[in-house]
N, C-alpha and C positions, 0 to 999 in steps of 0.2 A: 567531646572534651576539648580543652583548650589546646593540650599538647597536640591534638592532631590535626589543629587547624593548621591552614597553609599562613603560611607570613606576607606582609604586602608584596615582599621581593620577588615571593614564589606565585602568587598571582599575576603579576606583571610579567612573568618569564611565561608563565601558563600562554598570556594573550599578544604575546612577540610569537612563540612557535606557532599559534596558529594564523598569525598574518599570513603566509602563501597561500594556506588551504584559503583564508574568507575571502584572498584578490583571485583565487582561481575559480571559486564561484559567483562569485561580488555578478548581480546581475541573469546570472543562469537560474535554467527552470532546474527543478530539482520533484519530482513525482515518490510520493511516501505514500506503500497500500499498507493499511495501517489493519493489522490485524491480532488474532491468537491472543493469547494470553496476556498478552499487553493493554487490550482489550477489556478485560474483566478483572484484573488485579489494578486497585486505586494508586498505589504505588508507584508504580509502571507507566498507566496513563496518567501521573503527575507529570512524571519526567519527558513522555514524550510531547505531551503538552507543552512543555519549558523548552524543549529539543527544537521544533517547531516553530516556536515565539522567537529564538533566539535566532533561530537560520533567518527569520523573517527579517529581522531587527538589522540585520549587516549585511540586507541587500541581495539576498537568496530568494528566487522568487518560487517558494515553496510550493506546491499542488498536496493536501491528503482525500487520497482515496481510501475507504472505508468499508469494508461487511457490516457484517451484525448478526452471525448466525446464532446467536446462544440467545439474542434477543429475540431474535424470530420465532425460536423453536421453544423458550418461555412463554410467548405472548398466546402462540399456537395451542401451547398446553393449556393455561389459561382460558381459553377459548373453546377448550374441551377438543381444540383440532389437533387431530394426529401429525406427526409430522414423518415424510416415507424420503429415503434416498436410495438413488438407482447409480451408480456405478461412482459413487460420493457425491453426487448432484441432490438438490434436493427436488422431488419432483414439486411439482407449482400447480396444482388445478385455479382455478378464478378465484376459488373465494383464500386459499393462500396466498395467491400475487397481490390481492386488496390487503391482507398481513402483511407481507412484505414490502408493501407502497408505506406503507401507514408505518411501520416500524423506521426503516431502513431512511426512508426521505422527512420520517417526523421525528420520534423521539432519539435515536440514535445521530443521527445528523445532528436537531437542535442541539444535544446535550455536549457533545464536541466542538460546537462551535461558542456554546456558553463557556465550557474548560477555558479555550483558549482566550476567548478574553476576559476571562480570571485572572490568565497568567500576564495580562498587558495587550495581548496582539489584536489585531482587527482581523474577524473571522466571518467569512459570507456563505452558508448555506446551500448548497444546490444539489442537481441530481439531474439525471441524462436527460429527464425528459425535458428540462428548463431552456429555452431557447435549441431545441433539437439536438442538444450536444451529442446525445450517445443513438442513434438509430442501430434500430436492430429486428431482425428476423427470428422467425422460430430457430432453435438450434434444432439440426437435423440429426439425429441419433439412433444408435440400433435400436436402444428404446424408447418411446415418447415419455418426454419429461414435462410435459405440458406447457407452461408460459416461462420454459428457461429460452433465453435469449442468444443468437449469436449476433456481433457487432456487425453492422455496413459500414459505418461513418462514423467518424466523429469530426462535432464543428467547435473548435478551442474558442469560437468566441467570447463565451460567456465567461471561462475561463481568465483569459486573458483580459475583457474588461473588466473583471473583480480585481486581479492583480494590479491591474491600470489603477484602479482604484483606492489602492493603497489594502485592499483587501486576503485575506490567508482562505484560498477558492476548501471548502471541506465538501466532497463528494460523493452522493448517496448511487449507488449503481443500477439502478435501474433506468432500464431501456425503451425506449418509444418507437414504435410499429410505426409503418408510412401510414397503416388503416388507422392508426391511433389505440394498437392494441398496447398494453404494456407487458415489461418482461424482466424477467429477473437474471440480474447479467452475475459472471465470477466476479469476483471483484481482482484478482490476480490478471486478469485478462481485460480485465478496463482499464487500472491502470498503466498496462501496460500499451495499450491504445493511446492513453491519452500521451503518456510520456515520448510514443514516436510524434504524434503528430505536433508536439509542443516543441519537438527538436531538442529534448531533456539532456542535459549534459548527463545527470542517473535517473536511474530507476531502484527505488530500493522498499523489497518486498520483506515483512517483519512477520516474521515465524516463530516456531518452537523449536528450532532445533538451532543447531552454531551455525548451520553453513551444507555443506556438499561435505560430507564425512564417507573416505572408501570404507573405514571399517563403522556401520551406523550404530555399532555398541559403545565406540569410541570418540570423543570428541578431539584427540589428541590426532585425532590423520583428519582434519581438518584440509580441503584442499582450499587454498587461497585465492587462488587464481585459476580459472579455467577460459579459453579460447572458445570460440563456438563450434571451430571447426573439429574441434576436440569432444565434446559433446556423444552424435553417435557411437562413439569407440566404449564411451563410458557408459553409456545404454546395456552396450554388449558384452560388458563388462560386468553388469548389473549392480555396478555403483552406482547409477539415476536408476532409483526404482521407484516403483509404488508411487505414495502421494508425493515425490519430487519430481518427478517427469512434467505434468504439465504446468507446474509453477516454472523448472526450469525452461521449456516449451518458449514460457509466456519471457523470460528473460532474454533470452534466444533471438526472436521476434522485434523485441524491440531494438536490441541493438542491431539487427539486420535492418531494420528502418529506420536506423539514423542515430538511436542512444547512443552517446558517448560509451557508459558503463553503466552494468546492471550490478544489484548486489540481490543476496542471500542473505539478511542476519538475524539473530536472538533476539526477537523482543523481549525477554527474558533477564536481560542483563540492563543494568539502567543505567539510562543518556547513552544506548547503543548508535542509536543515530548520529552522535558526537562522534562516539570512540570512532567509526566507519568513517565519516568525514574529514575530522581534524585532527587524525593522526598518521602517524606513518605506516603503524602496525596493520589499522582494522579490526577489524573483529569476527568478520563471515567471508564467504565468498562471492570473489569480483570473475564478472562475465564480462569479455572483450570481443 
């Protein structure tokens, strides 16, 4: 409706308050794993689409990192293949990881990279195995998970010459054996690879939940900010539990190697990625 449109004055005041935010990024990498809910609601991946184009457009030099488990595990069913998970991993036999190649680096990849230059941006395609970006080893675990992957290396080349390029790098996570085996990587944990080795001013991982909530019934204890050193105490506390431990892990990690700041927020809530960067508030939780 008209009445709730903003007035030119109130736009123009909108794009003065966040001049510090876009000179405090103006040129940093910035690493987005782009997942959940965000993911599969059209809605959501408009806005992060726009989120993305716009960081790009003022000199942000944005990285997304991407899953794709709901399309994997569609494609799988389709396939007549089952799909089995071992301690929330999904196990990977051969003829899965050829799924998850074809999914993950084809149609999930292309279709993100189509969005965004819907919405204006210049978007390039890739995945670990593209110029050796993401090397990786079987992950070693109490139980075998078959072709899931732990990282050796990453080479930001490819990366950074798409960026050079005038390009928005969209990254499929799958990993490349020294023999040439491939592997199916977390995607919380590549990009969180990729974000140290890029020297990321953030890292910011898009979930279903607000943030690092003490009470997880409530979104209203919200913690804001947490320390890394702070981290274990909160373990033992049993406020990181369950499936937030090793996303937090993966936050941890990176800023021990160099990130500026990690964040935690809602894909849920649209242009969270805005609200988190260009404002004072936020919206999830920052790791220091």
């Amino acid at each position: 409706m008209a009445s709730s449109a903003l007035s030119n004055s109130d736009k123009a005041n909108v794009l003065v308050q966040a001049l510090p935010y876009i000179q405090k990024y103006y040129g940093k990498y910035v690493v987005v794993k782009y997942g959940g809910n965000a993911m599969v609601d059209d809605h959501l991946k408009d806005c992060v689409m726009r989120d993305i184009v716009l960081l790009s457009l003022i000199g942000i030099k944005v990285v997304l990192v991407h899953g794709g488990g709901p399309d994997i595990t569609a494609t799988l069913k389709r396939m007549g293949i089952e799909s089995r998970f071992v301690g929330g991993l999904r196990y990977t036999d051969a003829q899965t990881m050829e799924v998850v190649q074809m999914v993950l680096a084809g149609k999930t990849n292309k279709g993100l990279v189509g969005l965004l230059e819907q919405h204006g941006g210049r978007a390039m395609g890739l995945c670990g195995i593209d110029g050796g970006m993401i090397m990786a080893k079987k992950l070693e675990a109490k139980d075998d998970l078959g072709f899931v992957g732990e990282i050796t290396d990453i080479d930001v080349a490819p990366i950074t010459d798409a960026i050079d390029g005038g390009y928005i790098p969209v990254i499929a996570t799958v990993g490349c054996g020294a023999d040439g085996s491939t592997y199916n990587i977390n995607a919380d944990t590549a990009a969180a690879r990729i974000a140290s080795a890029l020297g990321a001013e953030n890292l910011i991982l898009m979930t279903d939940i607000r943030g690092l909530l003490r009470d997880r019934d409530d979104d209203a204890t919200l913690i804001p900010v947490v320390r890394v050193s702070e981290v274990p105490g909160l373990v033992r506390e049993g406020i990181i539990s369950g499936g937030m431990i090793p996303k937090i892990e993966c936050c941890v990690e990176a800023v021990r190697r160099g990130v500026a700041r990690a964040f935690i927020i809602d894909g849920r809530i649209p242009h969270s990625i805005l609200i988190e960067m260009m404002t004072d508030e936020g919206i999830g939780t920052m790791f220091l």
